[in-house]
Phi, psi and omega in degrees: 000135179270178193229154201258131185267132157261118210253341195307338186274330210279283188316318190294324226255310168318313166322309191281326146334329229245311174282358163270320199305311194282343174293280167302350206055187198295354200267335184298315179298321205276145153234132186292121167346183184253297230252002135084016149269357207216152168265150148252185176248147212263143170256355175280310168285321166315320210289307218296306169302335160276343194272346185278333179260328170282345171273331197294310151348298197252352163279022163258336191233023183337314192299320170247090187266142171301148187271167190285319159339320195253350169269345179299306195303303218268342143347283174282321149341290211300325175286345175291319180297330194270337177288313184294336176277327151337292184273009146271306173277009160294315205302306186325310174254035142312184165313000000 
């Protein structure tokens, strides 16, 4: 049977992604390697920025707080986007 996906934590927690980015810039998401070539995406902030768009979520909505199912999906939504916008703003400011 199919199931209606609530997309709603996803779009809140991109806003607020959308506004560190431009604020903080790309660096904000990122923690630099131990041998200090490569970035990862901070999985803390990532963490941080979803439960924050999922509270914006359900105090707009108490009666239908998101399910865990539809926060996992927007988990991985919200990490694609950010390594693909990540990896745009490497290419933009390279060497």
């Amino acid at each position: 049977m199919d199931r209606i996906v609530d997309l709603a934590s996803y779009f809140a927690s991109r806003r607020l992604a959308d506004d560190l980015l431009r604020r903080e810039g790309a660096g904000y998401f990122t923690r630099a390697e131990s041998d200090g070539l490569a970035y990862r995406l901070d999985e803390r902030k990532l963490s941080a920025v979803l439960e924050m768009g999922r509270q914006s979520i359900s105090r707009l909505r108490p009666e239908r707080p998101p399910q865990a199912k539809d926060l996992s999906l927007c988990r991985r939504l919200l990490r694609r986007d950010l390594i693909h916008d990540l990896a745009v703003n490497l290419l933009h400011t390279g060497p």
